[in-house]
Every structure is written in C-alpha cells, then in structure tokens.
C-alpha positions, 0 to 999 in steps of 0.5 A, spaced: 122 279 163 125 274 158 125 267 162 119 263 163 117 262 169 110 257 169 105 254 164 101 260 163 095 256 160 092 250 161 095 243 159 094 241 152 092 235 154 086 237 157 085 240 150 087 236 145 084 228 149 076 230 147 078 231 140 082 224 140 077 221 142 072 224 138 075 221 133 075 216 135 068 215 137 065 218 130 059 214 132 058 218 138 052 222 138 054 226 142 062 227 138 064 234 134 065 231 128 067 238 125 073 238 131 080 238 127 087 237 129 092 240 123 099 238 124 107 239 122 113 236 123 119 240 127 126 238 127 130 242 132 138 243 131 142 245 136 147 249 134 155 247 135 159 250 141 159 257 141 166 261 145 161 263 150 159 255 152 168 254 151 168 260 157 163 258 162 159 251 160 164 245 161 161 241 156 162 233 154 169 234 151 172 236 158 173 233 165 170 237 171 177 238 174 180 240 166 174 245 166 176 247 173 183 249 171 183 252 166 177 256 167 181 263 169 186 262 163 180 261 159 176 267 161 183 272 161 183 269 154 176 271 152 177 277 155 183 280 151 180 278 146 174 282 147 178 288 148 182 286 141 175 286 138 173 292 142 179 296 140 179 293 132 172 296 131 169 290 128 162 288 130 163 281 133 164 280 141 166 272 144 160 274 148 156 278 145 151 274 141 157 269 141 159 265 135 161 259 134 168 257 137 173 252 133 170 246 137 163 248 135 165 249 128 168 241 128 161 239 131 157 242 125 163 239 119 161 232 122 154 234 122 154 237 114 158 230 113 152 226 115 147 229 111 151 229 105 150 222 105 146 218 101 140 215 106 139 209 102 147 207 104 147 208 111 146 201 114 145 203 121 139 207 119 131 205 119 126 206 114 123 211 117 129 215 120 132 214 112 126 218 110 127 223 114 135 225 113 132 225 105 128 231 108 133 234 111 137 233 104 132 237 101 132 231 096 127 230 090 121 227 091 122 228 098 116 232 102 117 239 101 121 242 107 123 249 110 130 251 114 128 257 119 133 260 124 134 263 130 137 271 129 143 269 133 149 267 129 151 261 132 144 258 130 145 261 123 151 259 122 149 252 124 145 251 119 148 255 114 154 250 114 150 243 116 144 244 110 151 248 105 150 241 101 142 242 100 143 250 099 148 249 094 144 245 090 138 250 090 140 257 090 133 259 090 132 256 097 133 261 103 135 260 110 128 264 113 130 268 120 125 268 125 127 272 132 121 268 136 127 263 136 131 268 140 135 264 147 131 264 153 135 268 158 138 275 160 145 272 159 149 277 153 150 271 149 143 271 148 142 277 145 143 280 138 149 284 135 145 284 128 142 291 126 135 290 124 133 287 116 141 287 116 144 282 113 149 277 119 156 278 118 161 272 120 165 273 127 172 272 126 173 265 126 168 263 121 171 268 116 178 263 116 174 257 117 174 253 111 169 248 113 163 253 110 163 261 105 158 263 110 160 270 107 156 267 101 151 264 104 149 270 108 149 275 104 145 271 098 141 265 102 137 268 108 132 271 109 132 277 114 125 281 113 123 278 120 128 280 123 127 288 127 134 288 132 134 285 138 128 282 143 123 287 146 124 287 154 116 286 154 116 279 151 118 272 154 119 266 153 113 263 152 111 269 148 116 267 142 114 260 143 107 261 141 109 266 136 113 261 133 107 256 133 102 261 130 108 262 125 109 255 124 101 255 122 101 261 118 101 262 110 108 263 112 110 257 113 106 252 108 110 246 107 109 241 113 116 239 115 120 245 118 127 245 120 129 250 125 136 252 127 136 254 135 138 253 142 137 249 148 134 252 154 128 255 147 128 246 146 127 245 152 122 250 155 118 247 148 118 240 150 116 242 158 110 248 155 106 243 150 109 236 151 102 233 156 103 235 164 104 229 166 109 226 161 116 224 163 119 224 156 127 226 157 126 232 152 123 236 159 130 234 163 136 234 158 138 238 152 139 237 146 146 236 145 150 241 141 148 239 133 144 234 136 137 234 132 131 231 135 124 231 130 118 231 133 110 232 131 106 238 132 098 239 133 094 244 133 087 246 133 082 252 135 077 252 140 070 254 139 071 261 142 076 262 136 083 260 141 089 257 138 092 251 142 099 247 141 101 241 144 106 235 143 105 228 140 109 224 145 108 218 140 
C-alpha cells in the first residue's frame, strides 16, 4: 500500500497548457485573464549511502563481480551487527530505518565542502548555477530559503552535516521534518525508527564521526511538530507527494526556494507524477545520485471547481 502504481489523475499538461497559453493570448476574448500559476523552486538532495545501500545495492564505487563476492561476507557483517545492537539496546538497526554507512558519510563531507565555498570564486560555475549555491548557503542578500527533510535519518543526517556551515551561521534557523518525504517502498529501511515528536538520535557510526555534531544539530535545530511516528498503512506514495505539494504552498512554507532532503524512488516517483506525460526528461528514468542535487521550478494553480493541481516546469 505504500508504492504507487499509475498517474492517478490527469496530465498536468492538460491542465497547465490553456492557462499558458491564455497568457499568452491576453487579448483573446475568449481567455481567462483572472487564471494564475504560483510557483516555487524545489532543490532535491539526495542522501549519502545508507548501510542498507553497502548490504544489497552495488552502487558507482564497486564493480558487479566485487559487489558480487563480497555480498555474503557483507550481509553476515550487517547481520552480526544487528544482533549487537539488538542485544545492546540501543535503538538503531543497519536496517531499520537505516543510517548513513562510512562511505555515506564521505559523500556528505565533499558535499559540505562545496558549499562552504564561496560562489563568487568557483570558476566553473555560471552566473545562475552561482546564485543558486549563494541560496543553498543561505547567504545575505540572497532569497530567503527553507531546509526541510524526510524523518528517516540518513536524509536528516544529510542535511545536517551538508547545510552545518549555513546552521552555524544562524542558530535560530531550523531543519523542518516532514513524514510526507518518507521513502516510497515496503523495504525496513523505509520505515521510521523515531518516536513520535521525538527528536532523532544519531546511529552508532555518526556518534564517532567527526564529519558533523549531529547530537547538537538534532537536539537544537530541528524541527519535529510534524512528525507522528511511522507512515500510516492507508497512505501511498502519491498521497505524501500531494501533501508534500500542498505543503509547499501552504503558509507553512512561505519562502519561495525549498530545499529538501530525501530519497530517490520519492524524486523519482515526483518527476514521472508532474513532469508533462510525454517528456523524456531523465529525471523519470535515473535517480538522483547519492548527495546529488537537482533544483527544479513548481507550478501550481487551482481549477474553477476549487481543485489544486501541480506540475513540473521542464524548462
């Protein structure tokens, strides 16, 4: 019940396409000058590796036949350590809600690296691609930005330590966690292991890392009021993408630039849900590498029977 299965409403581009053109048509008679489009920009993070991606998933940093040879050791390895957290009490689990692994953690330092430059002396970067790290900074002058997360850790984690330079600058500023960015699949790595409006504790491994305080930034700089535990068996993928939409809207999240951390097959499912029917744009077939950002513009606009629809500006 958690997958989605199918577009369960109609293409956004049958939607969105009269409005455009409306638009830009304002001297047709027969055009709904009144017709709006709001619109947000989303920049999607990937979290690192997570110790469940170092059991089952080869990844970019290993061969097929390495992957393949080392799987049994790697899966007795996750296992023993399973039953040491199990008999320790401590509540963590390599699978369970599963945290970032070492390599994970690797990835999210070169990640922090970047964006603890200074946009104005990254050579390699355009005018516009410069604008948008000075966003992610959270720098002055800059548009006023939101971090929000998914309320597995790995995702929290990943923000936490990419985004520690930004939070140290402005301790009043606040990861918010929504559960609507929670995984799409039925996989134990999917699911919660923190209480309700419980604040998130660091696993084993990002309690010796020294890559982030992630027991500071937890404890002082996010924000848990939305999360209630675990996703509720009626819900779906599309569900928390809508709610996610509607959120994004909502008074909740005034400013016009949001950065969420989350997970791939959630990206995914996003681009194939409100990029038009017909696109071919990549972001419906691969995902999003591990702490790889992608930053994307978000229409909204409402029907005259008072419905709300979403999609995807592929420009």
């Amino acid at each position: 019940c958690h997958k989605k299965t199918g577009p369960k409403h109609p293409a956004p581009a049958t939607i969105f396409a009269p409005i455009i053109e409306a638009s830009a048509n304002q001297n047709d008679d027969n055009c709904d000058i009144n017709s709006s489009i709001e619109k947000k920009t989303i920049i999607f993070v990937r979290h690192g590796e997570s110790t469940w991606n170092d059991t089952f998933n080869k990844g970019s940093h290993r061969s097929a036949l390495a992957f393949a040879i080392g799987f049994i050791p790697g899966l007795i390895k996750s296992l023993l350590y399973e039953f040491y957290l199990l008999l320790s009490g401590k509540i963590d689990s390599w699978f369970y809600d599963s945290p970032l692994s070492h390599l994970g953690l690797s990835q999210i330092k070169s990640l922090s690296q970047f964006l603890n430059q200074d946009p104005s002396s990254v050579q390699s970067l355009t005018e516009d691609e410069r604008q948008m790290l000075r966003i992610l900074r959270g720098d002055p002058k800059s548009p006023p930005s939101r971090i929000v997360s998914s309320n597995l850790r790995r995702a929290l984690s990943t923000v936490a330590a990419s985004f520690q330079g930004r939070l140290l600058r402005d301790p009043q500023e606040s990861i918010l966690i929504l559960p609507c960015l929670q995984e799409i699949s039925r996989n134990p790595d999917t699911l919660s292991i923190t209480p309700s409006q419980t604040k998130v504790k660091p696993s084993w491994i990002e309690v010796s890392s020294d890559v982030c305080d992630f027991t500071s930034i937890f404890t002082k700089q996010v924000d848990m009021q939305y999360h209630l535990g675990n996703k509720p068996i009626d819900t779906n993928g599309l569900k928390r993408m809508m709610e996610f939409n509607q959120k994004v809207f909502s008074s909740t999240l005034p400013e016009d630039y949001i950065i969420v951390g989350g997970h791939s097959i959630w990206f995914r499912s996003f681009f194939r849900e409100f990029l038009p029917r017909d696109s071919v744009h990549v972001g419906k077939k691969k995902k999003i590498v591990n702490c790889g950002a992608v930053a994307l513009d978000l229409w909204k606009t409402t029907t005259d029977d008072g419905r709300h629809k979403f999609m995807i500006d592929e420009k």
